[in-house]
C-alpha positions as CSV (number, residue, x, y, z in Angstrom):
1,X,37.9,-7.2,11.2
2,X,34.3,-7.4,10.3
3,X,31.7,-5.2,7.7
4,X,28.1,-5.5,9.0
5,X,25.4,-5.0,6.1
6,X,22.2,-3.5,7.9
7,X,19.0,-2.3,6.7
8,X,14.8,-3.2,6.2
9,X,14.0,-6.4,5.3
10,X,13.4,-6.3,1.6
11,X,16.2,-3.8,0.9
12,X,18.1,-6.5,-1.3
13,X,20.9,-7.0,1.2
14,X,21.4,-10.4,0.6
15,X,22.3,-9.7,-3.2
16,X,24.9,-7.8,-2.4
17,X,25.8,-10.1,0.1
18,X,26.3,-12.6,-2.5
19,X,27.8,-10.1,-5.1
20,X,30.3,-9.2,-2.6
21,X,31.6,-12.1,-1.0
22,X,30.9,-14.5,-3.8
23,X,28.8,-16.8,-1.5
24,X,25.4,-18.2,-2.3
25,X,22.8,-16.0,0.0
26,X,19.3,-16.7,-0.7
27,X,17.8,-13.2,-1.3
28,X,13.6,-12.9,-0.8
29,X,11.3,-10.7,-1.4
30,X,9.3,-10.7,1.6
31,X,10.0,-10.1,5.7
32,X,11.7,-13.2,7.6
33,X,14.1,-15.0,5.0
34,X,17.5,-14.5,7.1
35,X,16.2,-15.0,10.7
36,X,20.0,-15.6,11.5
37,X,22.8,-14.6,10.0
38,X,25.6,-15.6,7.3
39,X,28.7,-14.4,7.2
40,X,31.6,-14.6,4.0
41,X,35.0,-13.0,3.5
42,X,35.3,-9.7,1.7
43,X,38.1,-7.6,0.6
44,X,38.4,-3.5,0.9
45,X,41.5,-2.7,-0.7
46,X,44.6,-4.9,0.3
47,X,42.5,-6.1,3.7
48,X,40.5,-9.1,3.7
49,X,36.9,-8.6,6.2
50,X,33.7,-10.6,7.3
51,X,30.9,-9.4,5.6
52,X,28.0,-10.2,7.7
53,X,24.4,-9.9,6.4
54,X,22.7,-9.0,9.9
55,X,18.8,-10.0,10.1
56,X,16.9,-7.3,8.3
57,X,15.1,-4.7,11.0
58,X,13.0,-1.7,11.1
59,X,15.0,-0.4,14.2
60,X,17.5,-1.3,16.6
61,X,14.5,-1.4,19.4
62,X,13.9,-5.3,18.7
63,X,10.2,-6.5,18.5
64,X,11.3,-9.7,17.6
65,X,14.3,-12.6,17.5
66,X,15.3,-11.6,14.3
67,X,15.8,-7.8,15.2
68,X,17.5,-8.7,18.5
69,X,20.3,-10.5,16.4
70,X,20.2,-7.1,14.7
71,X,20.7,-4.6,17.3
72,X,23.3,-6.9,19.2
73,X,25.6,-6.7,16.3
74,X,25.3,-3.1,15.9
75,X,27.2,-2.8,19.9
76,X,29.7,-5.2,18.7
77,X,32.8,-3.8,17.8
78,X,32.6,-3.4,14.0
79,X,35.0,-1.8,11.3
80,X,32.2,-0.2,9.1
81,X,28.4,-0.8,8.0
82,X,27.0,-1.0,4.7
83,X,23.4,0.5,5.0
84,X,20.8,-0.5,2.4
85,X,18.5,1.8,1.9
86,X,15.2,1.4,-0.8
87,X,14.8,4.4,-2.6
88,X,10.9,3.8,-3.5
89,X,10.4,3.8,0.5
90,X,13.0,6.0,1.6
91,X,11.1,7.6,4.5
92,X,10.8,4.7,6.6
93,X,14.6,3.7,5.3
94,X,15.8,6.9,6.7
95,X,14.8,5.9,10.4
96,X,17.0,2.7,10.3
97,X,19.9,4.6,8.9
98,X,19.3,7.8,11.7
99,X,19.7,5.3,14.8
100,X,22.8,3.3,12.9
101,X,24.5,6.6,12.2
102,X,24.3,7.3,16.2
103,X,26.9,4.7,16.9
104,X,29.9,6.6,15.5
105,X,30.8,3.3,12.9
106,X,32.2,4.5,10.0
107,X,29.0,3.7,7.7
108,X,28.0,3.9,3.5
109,X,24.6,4.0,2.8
110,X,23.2,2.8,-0.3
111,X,20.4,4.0,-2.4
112,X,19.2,0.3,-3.7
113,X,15.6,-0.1,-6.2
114,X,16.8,3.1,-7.7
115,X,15.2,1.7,-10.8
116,X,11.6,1.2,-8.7
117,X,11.9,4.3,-7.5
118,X,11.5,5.8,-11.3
119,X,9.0,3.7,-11.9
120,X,7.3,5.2,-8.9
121,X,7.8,8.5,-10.5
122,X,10.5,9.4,-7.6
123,X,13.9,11.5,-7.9
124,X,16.2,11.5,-5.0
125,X,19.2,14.2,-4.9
126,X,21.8,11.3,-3.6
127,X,24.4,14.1,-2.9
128,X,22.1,16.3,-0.7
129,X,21.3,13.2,1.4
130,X,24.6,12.5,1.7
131,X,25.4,15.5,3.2
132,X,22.3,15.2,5.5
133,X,24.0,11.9,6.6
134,X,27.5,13.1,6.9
135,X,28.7,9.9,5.1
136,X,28.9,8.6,1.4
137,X,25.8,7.8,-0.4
138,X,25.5,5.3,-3.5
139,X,22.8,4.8,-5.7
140,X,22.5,1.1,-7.2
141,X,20.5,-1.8,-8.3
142,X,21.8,-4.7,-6.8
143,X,20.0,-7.0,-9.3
144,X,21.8,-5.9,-12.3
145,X,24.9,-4.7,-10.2
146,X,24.8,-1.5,-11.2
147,X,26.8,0.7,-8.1
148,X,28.5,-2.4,-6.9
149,X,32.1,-1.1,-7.9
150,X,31.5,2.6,-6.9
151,X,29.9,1.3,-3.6
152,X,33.8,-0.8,-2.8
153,X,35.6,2.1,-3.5
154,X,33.6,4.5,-1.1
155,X,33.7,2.1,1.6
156,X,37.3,1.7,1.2
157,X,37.8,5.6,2.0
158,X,35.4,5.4,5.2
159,X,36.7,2.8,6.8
160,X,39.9,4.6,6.3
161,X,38.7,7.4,8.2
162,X,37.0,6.2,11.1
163,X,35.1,9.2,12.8
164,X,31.6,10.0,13.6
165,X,29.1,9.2,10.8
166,X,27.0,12.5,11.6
167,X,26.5,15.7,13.6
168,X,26.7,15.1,17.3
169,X,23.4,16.9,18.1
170,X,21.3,14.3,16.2
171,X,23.6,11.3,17.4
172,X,21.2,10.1,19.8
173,X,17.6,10.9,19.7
174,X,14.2,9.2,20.8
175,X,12.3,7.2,18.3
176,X,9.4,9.9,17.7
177,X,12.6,12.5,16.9
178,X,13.8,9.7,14.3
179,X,10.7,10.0,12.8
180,X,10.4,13.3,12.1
181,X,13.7,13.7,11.0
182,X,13.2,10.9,8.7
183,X,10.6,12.8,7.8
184,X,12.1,15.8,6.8
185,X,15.0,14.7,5.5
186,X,12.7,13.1,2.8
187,X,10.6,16.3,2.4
188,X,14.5,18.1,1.2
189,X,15.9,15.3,-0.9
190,X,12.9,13.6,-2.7
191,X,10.5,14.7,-5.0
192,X,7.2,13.0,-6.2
193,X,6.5,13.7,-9.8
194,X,3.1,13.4,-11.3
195,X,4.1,10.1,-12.8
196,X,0.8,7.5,-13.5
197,X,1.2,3.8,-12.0
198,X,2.4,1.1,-14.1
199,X,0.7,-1.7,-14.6
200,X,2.5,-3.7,-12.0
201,X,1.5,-0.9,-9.6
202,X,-1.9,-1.2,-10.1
203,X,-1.3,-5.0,-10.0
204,X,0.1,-4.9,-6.7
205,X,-2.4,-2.7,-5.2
206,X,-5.2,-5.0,-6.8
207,X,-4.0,-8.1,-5.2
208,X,-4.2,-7.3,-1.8
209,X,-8.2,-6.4,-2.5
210,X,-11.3,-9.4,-2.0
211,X,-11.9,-8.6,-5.8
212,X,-10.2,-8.9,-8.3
213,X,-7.5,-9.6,-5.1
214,X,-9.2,-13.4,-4.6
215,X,-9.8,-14.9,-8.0
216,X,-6.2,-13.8,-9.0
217,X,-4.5,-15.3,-5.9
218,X,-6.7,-18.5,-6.5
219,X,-5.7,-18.7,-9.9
220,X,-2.2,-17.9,-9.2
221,X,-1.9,-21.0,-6.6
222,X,-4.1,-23.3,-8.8
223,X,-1.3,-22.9,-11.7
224,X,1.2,-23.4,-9.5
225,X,-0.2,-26.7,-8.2
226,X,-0.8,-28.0,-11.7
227,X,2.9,-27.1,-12.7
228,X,4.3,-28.9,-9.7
229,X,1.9,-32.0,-10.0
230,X,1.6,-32.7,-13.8
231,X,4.9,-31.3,-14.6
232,X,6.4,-33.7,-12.6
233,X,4.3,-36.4,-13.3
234,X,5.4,-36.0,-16.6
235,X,9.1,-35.0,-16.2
236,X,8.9,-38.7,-13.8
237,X,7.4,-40.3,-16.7
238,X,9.1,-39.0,-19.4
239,X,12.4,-38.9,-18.6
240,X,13.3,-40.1,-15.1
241,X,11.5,-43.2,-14.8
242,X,12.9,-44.3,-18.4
243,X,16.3,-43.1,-17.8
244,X,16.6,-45.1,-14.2
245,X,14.7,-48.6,-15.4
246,X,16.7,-48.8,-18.7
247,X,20.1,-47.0,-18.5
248,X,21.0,-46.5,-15.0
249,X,20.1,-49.6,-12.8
250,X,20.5,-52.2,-15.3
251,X,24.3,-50.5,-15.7
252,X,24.8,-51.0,-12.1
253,X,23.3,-54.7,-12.0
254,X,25.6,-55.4,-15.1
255,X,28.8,-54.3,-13.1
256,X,28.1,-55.6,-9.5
257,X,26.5,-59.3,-11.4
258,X,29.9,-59.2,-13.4
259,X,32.3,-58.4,-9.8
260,X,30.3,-60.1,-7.2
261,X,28.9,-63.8,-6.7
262,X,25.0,-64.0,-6.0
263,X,23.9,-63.5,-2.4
264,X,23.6,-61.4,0.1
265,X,26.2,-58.7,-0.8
266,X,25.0,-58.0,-4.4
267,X,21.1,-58.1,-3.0
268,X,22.5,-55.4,-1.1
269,X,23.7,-53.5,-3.7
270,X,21.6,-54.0,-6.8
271,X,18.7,-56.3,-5.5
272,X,15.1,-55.7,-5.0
273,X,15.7,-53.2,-2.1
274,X,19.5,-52.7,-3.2
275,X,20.8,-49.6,-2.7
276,X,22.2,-49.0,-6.5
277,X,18.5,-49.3,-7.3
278,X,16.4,-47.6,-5.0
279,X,18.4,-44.9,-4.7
280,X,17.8,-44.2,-8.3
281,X,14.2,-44.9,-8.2
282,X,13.1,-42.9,-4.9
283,X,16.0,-39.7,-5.3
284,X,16.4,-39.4,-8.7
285,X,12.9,-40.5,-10.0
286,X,10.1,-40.4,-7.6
287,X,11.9,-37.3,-5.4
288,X,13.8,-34.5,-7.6
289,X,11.0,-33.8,-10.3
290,X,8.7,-32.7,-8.0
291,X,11.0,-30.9,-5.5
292,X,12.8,-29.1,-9.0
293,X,9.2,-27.6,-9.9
294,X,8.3,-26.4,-7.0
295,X,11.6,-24.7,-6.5
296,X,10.9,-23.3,-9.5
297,X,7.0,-22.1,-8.8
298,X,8.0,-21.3,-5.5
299,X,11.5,-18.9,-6.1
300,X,9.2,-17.1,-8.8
301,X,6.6,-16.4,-6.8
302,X,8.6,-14.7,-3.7
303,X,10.7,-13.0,-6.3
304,X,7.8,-11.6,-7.2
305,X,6.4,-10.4,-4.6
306,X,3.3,-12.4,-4.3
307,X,3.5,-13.8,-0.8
308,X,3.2,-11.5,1.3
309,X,0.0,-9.9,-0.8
310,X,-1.8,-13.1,0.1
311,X,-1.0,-13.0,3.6
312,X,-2.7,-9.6,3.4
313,X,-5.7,-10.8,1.3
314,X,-6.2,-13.8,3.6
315,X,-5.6,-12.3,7.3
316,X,-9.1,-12.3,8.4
317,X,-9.0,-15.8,7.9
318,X,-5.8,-16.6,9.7
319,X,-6.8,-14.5,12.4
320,X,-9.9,-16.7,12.9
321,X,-7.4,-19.8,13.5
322,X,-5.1,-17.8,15.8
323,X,-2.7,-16.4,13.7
324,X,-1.6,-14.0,11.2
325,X,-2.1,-14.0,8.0
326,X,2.0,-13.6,7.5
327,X,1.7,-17.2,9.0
328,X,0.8,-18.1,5.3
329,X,4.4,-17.1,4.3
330,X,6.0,-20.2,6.8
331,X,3.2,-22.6,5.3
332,X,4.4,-22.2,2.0
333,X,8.5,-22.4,2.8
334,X,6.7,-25.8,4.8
335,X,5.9,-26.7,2.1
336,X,9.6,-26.6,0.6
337,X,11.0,-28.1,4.2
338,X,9.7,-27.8,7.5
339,X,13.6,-27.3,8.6
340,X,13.3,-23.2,7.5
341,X,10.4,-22.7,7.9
342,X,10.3,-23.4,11.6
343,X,13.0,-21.0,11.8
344,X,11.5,-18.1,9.5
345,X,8.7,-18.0,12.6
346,X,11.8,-16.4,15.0
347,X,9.9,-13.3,12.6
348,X,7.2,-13.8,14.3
349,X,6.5,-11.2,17.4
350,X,5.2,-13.8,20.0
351,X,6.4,-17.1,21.5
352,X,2.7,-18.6,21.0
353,X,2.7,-17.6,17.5
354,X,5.7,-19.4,16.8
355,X,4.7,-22.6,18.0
356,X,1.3,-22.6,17.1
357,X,2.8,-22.3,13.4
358,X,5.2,-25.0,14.1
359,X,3.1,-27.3,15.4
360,X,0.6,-27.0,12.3
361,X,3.9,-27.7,9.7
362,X,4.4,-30.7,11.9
363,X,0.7,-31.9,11.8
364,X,-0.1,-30.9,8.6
365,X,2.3,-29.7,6.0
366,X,4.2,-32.5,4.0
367,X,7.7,-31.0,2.2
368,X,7.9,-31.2,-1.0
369,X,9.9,-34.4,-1.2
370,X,7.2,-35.8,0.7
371,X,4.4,-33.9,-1.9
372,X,6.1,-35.7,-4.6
373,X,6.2,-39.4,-3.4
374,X,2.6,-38.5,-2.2
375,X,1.6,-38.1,-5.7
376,X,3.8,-40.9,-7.0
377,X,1.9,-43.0,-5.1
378,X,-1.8,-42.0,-5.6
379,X,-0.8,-41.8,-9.5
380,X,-2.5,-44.7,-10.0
381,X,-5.5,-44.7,-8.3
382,X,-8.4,-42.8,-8.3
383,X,-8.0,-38.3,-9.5
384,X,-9.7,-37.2,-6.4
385,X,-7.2,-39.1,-4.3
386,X,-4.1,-36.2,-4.0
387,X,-6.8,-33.6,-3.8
388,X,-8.9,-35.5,-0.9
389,X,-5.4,-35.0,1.1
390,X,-4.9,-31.9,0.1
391,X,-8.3,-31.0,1.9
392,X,-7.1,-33.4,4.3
393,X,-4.1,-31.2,5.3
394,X,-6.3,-28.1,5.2
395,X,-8.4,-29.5,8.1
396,X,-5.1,-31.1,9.8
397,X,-4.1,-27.8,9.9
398,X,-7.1,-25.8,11.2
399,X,-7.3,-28.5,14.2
400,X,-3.9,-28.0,15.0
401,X,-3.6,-24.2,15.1
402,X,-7.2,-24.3,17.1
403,X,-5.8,-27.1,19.8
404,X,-2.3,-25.8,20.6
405,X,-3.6,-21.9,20.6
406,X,-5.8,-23.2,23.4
407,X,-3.1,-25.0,25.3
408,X,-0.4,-22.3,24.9
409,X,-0.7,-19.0,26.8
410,X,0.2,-15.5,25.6
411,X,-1.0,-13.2,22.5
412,X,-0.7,-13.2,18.7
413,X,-0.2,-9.9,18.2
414,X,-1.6,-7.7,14.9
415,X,-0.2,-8.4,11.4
416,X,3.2,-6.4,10.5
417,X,4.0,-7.2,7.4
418,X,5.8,-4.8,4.5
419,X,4.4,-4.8,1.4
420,X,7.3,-5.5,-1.6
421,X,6.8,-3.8,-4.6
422,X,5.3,-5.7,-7.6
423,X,8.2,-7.1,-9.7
424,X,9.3,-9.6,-12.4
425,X,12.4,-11.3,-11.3
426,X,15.2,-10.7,-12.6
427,X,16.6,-13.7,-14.8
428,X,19.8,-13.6,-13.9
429,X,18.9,-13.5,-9.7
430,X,16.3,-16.0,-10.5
431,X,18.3,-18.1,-12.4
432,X,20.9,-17.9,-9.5
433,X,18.4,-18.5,-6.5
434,X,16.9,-21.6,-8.5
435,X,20.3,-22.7,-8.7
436,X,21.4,-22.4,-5.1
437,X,18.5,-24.0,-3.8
438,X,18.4,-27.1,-5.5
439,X,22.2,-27.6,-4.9
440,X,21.0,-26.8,-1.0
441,X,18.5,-29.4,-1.5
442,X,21.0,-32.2,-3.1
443,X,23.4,-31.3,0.1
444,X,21.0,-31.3,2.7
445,X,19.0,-34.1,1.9
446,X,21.1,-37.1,-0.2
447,X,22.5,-37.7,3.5
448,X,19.6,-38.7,5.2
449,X,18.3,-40.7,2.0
450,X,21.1,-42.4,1.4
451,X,21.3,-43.9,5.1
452,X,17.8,-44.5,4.9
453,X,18.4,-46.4,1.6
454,X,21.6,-48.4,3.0
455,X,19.1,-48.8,6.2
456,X,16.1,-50.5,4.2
457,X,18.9,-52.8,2.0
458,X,20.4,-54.2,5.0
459,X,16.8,-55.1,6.9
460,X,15.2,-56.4,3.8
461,X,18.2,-58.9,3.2
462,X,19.6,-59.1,6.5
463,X,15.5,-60.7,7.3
464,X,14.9,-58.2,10.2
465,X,12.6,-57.2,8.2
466,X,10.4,-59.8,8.6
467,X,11.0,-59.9,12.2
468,X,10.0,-56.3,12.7
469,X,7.1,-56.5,10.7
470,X,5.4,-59.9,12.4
471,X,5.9,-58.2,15.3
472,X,4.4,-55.2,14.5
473,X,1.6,-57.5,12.3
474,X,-1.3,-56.3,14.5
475,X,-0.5,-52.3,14.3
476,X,0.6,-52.6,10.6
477,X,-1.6,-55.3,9.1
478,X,-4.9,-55.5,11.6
479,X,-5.2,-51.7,12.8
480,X,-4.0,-50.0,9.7
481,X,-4.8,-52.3,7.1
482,X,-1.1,-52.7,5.4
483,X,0.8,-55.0,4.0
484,X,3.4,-55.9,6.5
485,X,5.9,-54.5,4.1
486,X,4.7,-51.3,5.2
487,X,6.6,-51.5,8.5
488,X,9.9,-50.3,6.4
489,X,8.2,-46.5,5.8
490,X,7.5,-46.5,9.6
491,X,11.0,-47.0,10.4
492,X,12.6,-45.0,7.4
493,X,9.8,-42.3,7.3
494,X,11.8,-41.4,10.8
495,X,15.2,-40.2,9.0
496,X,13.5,-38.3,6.1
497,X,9.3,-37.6,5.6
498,X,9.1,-38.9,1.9
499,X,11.2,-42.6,3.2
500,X,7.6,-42.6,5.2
501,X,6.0,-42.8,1.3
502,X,8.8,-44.2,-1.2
503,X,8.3,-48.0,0.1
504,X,4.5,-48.2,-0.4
505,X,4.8,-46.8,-4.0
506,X,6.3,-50.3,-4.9
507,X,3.7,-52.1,-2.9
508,X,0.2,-53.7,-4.8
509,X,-2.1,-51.4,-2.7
510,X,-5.5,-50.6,-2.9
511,X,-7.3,-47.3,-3.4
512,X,-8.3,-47.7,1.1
513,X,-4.7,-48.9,1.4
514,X,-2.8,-46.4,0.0
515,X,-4.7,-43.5,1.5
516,X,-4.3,-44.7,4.6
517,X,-0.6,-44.7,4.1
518,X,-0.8,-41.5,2.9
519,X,-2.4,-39.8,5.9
520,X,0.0,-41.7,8.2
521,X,2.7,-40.4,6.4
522,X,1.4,-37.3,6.3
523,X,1.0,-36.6,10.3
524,X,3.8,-39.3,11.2
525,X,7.1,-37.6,13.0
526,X,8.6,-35.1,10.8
527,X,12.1,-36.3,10.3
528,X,15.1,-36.1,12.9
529,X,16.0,-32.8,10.9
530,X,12.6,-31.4,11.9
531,X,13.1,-32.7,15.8
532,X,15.9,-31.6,16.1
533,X,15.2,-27.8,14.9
534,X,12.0,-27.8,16.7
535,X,14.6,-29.1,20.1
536,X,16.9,-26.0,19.2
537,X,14.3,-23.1,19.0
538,X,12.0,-24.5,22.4
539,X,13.4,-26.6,23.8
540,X,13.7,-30.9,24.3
541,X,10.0,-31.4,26.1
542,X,8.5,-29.4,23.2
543,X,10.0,-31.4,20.2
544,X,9.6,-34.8,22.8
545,X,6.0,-34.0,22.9
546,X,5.6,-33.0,19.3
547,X,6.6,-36.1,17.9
548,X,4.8,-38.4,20.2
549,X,1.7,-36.6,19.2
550,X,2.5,-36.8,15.7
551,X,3.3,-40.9,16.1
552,X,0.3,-41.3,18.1
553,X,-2.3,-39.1,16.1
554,X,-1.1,-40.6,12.8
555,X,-0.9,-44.3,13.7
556,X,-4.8,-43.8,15.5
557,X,-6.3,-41.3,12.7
558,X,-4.8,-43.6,9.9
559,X,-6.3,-46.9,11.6
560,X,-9.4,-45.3,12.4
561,X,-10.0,-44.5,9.0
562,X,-9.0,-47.7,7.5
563,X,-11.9,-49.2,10.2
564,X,-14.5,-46.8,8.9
565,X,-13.4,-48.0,5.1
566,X,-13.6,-51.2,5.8
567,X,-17.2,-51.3,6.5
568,X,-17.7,-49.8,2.9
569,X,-15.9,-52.4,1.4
């Protein structure tokens, strides 16, 4: 008993995903977001069904992963589809909704971005189209969820009349015959007034020119940099840092001093490394300011549509390096977690694409998490020390795409990307998004922490520690340069990237010191979360070799350029 919800990417599906089953789907404005597929419980009438958002395709010919999941749904046995269609686009829509209405599946289509479509200047007669479709057509904007009602009542009367969705003479047809009767269906039921582009319009089409297309996607990204890093300098400083230090951890210490005797149980809990305290200090103080503003740069801009434009702008570039300029789009979700955005490459048309862009998150992209504890810790050193990584990563990356595209065999095929129209988010989605992500964030991550938290109490007091680290005295403290303390982000920085960081914040480090930490945090294995992804999409031997090059690269580049500072010193 199962509802499939088809269409483009960029349609909006995932909104009314989440208005219809009441689950939490991320919805993005750009090609790649739901690589998979979620699934939630729906009712039509007295009859509960699956809804399942299927991977958002251009046709049910699969050029990629993501359309594959697609078209194998589609010859799964389904009750009904719900076809989103984007009225501002509806020519290319029509395609989509031509081959889906070949498998006799009882089938509504929906006329979604009716509202963009005005703004376009363009009228669609819904009820002509619906009767060149054979089946129900609803217009709506999923955003303000306008048509959601009317579309649950129409699909409610298909599904109770299963039978073909269109004339038999068109049910199957080659894809240059879908074309042209996309074509003129759109030439019957659409009309293009005289209407002048807005401003956004223009906008849009602006930004995907070198001029003015360049200053305004430099500008854009230098705000958002300076809201992330001085915005959460100051929310850390303001707020968090007081709020831990004077109300939170000397609560705790109060409680535990007043149940417990001293010794090794309470250092455990509430000491120097004790996991009341730097669970406070790393999650809640050094970690969720910085990953809260750049959920909140980051959801903006995709609603917005400003992603893919700079793919566009920046493709030359990218192509230079091996890749496409969509590659841009996985950089910057690498830069929320390397976790999706390893798996927003199955987008991607080729095999070599996708792991020349996983390889260069590995190498070169710290998460957020990691951003934030990167920039708690060269807080108090010199200004040019965060951007000196920054340009740090930049090359990072450029070596890795340049290595493993030599190594790896196969194409990168031309840039495919759809253009989203120009918008400004809704609140209310926005507000939403914002709010599922950090809640995905808060799940997905206080796990790993927290082991790595209990893990670090129990070495430091247990005095393995110490044991660990004069063994590992001549890596740490000779090659690298660190105190031996330093051995606990080696070990911790293995469960979750920013553990690699949060134990040399506390540390008396100098300005040589702490980059050098920095840039073996930065390449070190990506967290057993990234492994294991990396395992799942090629493989063991890919992820096995992966993170011994990572481990290897970051433990010799880090050393070698402690050596080099040394003879400056």
């Amino acid at each position: 008993m199962k509802i499939l919800l088809m269409g483009n990417p960029n349609v909006g599906k995932s909104v009314f995903f989440t208005e219809l089953t009441g689950i939490n789907a991320i919805s993005s404005n750009y090609a790649g977001t739901t690589v998979t597929f979620m699934e939630g419980q729906f009712s039509v009438g007295d009859k509960n069904y699956t809804l399942i958002d299927v991977p958002g395709t251009y046709s049910l010919t699969p050029t990629s992963d993501a359309e594959s999941v697609a078209a194998d749904f589609i010859k799964s046995s389904a009750d009904a589809i719900i076809c989103v269609l984007d009225a501002s686009n509806l020519e290319r829509n029509l395609r989509l909704a031509l081959e889906i209405r070949a498998y006799n599946i009882p089938t509504v289509y929906v006329l979604n971005l009716m509202d963009v479509a005005a703004r376009h200047g363009v009228s669609i007669n819904a009820k002509l189209l619906e009767q060149e479709l054979g089946a129900p057509v609803i217009e709506t904007v999923a955003v303000k969820r306008q048509g959601i009602n009317e579309l649950t009542k129409r699909l409610s009367e298909v599904i109770e009349t299963p039978a073909c969705a269109g004339s038999c003479d068109n049910c199957v047809m080659c894809p240059n015959k879908a074309w042209a009767t996309a074509k003129e269906i759109t030439r019957r039921v659409a009309k293009k007034n005289s209407a002048k582009l807005s401003f956004m319009d223009k906008l849009g089409d602006n930004m995907m020119k070198p001029i003015p297309g360049l200053p305004i996607a430099l500008l854009v990204i230098a705000i958002a940099i300076g809201v992330v890093v001085f915005g959460g300098r100051g929310l850390r400083a303001g707020a968090l840092l007081p709020l831990v230090n004077q109300v939170i951890v000397p609560f705790f210490r109060f409680i535990f001093g007043a149940m417990l005797p001293d010794g090794i149980f309470q250092n455990i809990l509430v000491g120097e490394f004790g996991i009341f305290v730097i669970s406070f200090e790393w999650i809640l103080a050094l970690v969720f300011p910085y990953v809260l503003l750049f959920y909140v740069v980051f959801t903006f801009l995709e609603d917005t549509g400003f992603l893919p434009r700079i793919s566009v702008l920046f493709d030359n570039i990218m192509r230079k390096l091996g890749v496409q300029g969509g590659s841009l789009i996985h950089m910057m979700m690498g830069y929320g977690c390397a976790v999706p955005a390893i798996i927003g490459t199955r987008a991607a048309t080729s095999r070599k694409e996708r792991l020349i862009i996983s390889a260069a998150i590995c190498f070169a992209i710290p998460c957020i998490s990691q951003t934030g504890a990167l920039i708690s810790l060269f807080a108090g050193f010199s200004w040019w020390m965060m951007p000196a990584m920054m340009l740090f990563s930049l090359l990072l990356f450029v070596a890795a795409t340049a290595v493993v595209g030599k190594f790896v065999k196969g194409n990168v095929d031309p840039l495919l990307l759809e253009i989203p129209n120009l918008l400004i988010p809704n609140p209310k989605a926005y507000g939403r998004k914002l709010l599922i992500r950090m809640k995905h964030f808060l799940k997905d991550a206080q796990v790993p922490m927290m082991i790595a938290i209990v893990f670090a109490a129990v070495l430091a007091e247990s005095g393995v520690l110490e044991i660990i680290a004069e063994a590992a005295r001549p890596l740490v403290g000779g090659w690298l340069g660190l105190p031996y303390e330093a051995v606990t982000a080696l070990i911790l920085g293995i469960v979750r990237r920013e553990m690699s960081v949060a134990p040399l914040v506390a540390l008396d480090l100098t300005s040589l010191q702490a980059f050098v930490g920095g840039v073996v945090s930065l390449m070190y294995l990506p967290c057993i979360s990234v492994f294991a992804i990396l395992a799942k999409e090629f493989k063991a031997k890919i992820a096995i070799i992966l993170a011994v090059s990572t481990i290897v690269l970051a433990l010799f580049v880090g050393g070698l350029i402690n050596q080099i500072g040394q003879l400056f010193i």
